[in-house]
C-alpha positions in Angstrom: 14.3 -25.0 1.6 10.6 -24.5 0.7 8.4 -27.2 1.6 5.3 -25.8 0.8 3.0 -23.0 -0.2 -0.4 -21.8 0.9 -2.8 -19.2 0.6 -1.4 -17.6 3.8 2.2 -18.1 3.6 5.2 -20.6 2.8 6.6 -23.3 4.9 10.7 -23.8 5.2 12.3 -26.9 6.4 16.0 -26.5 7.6 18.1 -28.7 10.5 15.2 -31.5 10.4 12.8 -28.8 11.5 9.7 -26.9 9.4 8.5 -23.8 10.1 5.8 -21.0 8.1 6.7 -17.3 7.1 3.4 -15.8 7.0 2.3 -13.7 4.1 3.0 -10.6 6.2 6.1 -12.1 7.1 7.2 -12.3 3.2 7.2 -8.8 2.3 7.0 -4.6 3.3 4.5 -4.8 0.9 1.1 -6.3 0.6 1.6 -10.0 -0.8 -1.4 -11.7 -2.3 0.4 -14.6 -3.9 2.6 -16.4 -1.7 3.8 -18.8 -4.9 5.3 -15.6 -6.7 7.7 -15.0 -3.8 9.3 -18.7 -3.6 8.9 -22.2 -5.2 8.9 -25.3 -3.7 12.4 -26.6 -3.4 13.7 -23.2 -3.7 16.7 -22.3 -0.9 15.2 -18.8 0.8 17.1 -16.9 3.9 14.7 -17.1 7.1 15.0 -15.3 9.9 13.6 -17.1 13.3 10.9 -14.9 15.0 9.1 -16.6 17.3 9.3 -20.4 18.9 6.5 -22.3 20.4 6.0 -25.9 21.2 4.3 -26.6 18.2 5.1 -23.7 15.7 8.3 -22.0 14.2 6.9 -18.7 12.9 9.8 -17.4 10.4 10.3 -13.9 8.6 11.6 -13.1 5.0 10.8 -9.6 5.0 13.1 -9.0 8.5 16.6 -9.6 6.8 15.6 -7.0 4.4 15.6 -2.6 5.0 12.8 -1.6 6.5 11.4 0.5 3.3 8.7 2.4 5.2 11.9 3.7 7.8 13.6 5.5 4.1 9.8 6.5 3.3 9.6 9.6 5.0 12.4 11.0 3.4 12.0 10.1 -0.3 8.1 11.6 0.1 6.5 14.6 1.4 2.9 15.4 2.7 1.5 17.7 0.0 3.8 16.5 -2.9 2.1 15.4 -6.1 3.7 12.4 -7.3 3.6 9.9 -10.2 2.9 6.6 -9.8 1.8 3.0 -11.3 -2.0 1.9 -10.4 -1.5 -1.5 -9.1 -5.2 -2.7 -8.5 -8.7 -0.7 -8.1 -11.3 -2.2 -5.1 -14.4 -1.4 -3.8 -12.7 1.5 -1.5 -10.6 3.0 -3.7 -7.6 2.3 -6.1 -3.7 1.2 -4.8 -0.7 2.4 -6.0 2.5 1.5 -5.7 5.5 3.5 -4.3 9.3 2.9 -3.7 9.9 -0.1 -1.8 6.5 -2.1 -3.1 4.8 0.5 -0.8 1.7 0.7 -1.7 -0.7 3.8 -1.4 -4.0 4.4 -0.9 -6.4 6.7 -3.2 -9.6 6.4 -1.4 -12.9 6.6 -3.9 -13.8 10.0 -1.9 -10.6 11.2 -3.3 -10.8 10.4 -6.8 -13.0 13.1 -7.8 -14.9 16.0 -7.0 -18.0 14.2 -8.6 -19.6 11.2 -8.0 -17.6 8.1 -9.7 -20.2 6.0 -11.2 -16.7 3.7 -12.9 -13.5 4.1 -11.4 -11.4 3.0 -15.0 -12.9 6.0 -16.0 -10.4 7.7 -14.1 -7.5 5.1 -13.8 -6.5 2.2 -15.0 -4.1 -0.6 -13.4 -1.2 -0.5 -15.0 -0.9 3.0 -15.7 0.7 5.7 -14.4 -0.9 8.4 -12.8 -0.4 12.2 -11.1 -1.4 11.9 -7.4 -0.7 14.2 -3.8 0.4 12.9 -0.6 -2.5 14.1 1.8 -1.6 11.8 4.4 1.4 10.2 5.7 2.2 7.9 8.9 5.2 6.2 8.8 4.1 4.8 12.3 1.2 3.4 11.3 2.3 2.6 7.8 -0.3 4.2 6.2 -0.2 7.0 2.8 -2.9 8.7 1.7 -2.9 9.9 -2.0 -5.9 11.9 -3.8 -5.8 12.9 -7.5 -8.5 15.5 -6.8 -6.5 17.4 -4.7 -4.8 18.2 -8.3 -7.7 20.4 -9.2 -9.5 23.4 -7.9 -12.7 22.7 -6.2 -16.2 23.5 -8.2 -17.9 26.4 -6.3 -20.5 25.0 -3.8 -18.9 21.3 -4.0 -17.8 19.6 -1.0 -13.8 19.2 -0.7 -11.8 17.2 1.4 -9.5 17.7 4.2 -6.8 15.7 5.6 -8.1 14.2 8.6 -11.6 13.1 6.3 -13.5 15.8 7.3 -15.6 17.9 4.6 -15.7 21.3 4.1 -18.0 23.2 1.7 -16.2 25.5 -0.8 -18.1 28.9 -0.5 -16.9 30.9 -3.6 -17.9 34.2 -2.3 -14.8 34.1 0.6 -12.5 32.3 -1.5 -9.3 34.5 -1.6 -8.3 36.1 -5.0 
């Protein structure tokens, strides 16, 4: 049963004993608010991960498929694929995939231009066209840039997987 909540995760007494599920113990996907996951008094499933002396370190997220393991199969590197914006930071704007994967679109790949304001080109809570350029199921990491979707302008600078620049020289540019 829930005994308490935190900023960094919930605690779950059972058999006389308490121990926490840590936010990234909670979820595949990135949990900001422990409190929407459980409340307290509410009966959860817990699976035991690690016993010390002093701490019982619990997992939610473990008795549930492993989404990023079905990932590579529902999503391809170079596909272009909808998806909901889910919150826009300082580095870039998160989306969410199947599984409450989320997705990175980092600011460099927003645009060809500068972006002076990022809601100029999405807004959270809509849903928007974006490729794959990276994907590491390993590492649990997906890369996603929506100016992939467009040609380059002649003389800008475009990306490349890997985050290396290129410049776009329109007089070798195949027909």
């Amino acid at each position: 049963m829930v005994s308490g909540i935190l900023s960094y995760g919930i605690f779950v007494t059972f058999d006389g004993l308490e121990g926490l599920v840590h936010v990234s113990e909670m979820d595949w996907g990135h949990v900001a608010n422990p409190g929407k996951y459980a409340k307290i008094g509410d009966k959860v499933n817990v699976e035991i991960i690690g016993l010390d002396p002093e701490k019982i370190s619990l997992s939610i997220k473990r008795l549930k498929a492993n989404p990023w393991a079905e990932l590579a199969s529902i999503y391809k590197l170079n596909e272009i694929i909808e998806v909901p914006v889910l919150k826009i930071s300082k580095f870039g704007v998160f989306v969410e995939l199947n599984g409450g994967i989320n997705g990175l679109i980092h600011l460099s790949e927003l645009s060809h231009t500068p972006v002076k304001n990022v809601e100029d080109i999405v807004q959270v809570g809509k849903t928007i066209r974006a490729k794959i350029i990276t994907l590491d199921v390993n590492e649990r990491r997906i890369g996603l840039s929506i100016k992939a979707l467009e040609a380059a302008p002649a003389g800008s600078e475009t990306s490349i997987a890997g985050g290396q620049a290129a410049k776009v020289d329109p007089s070798k540019e195949a027909d």
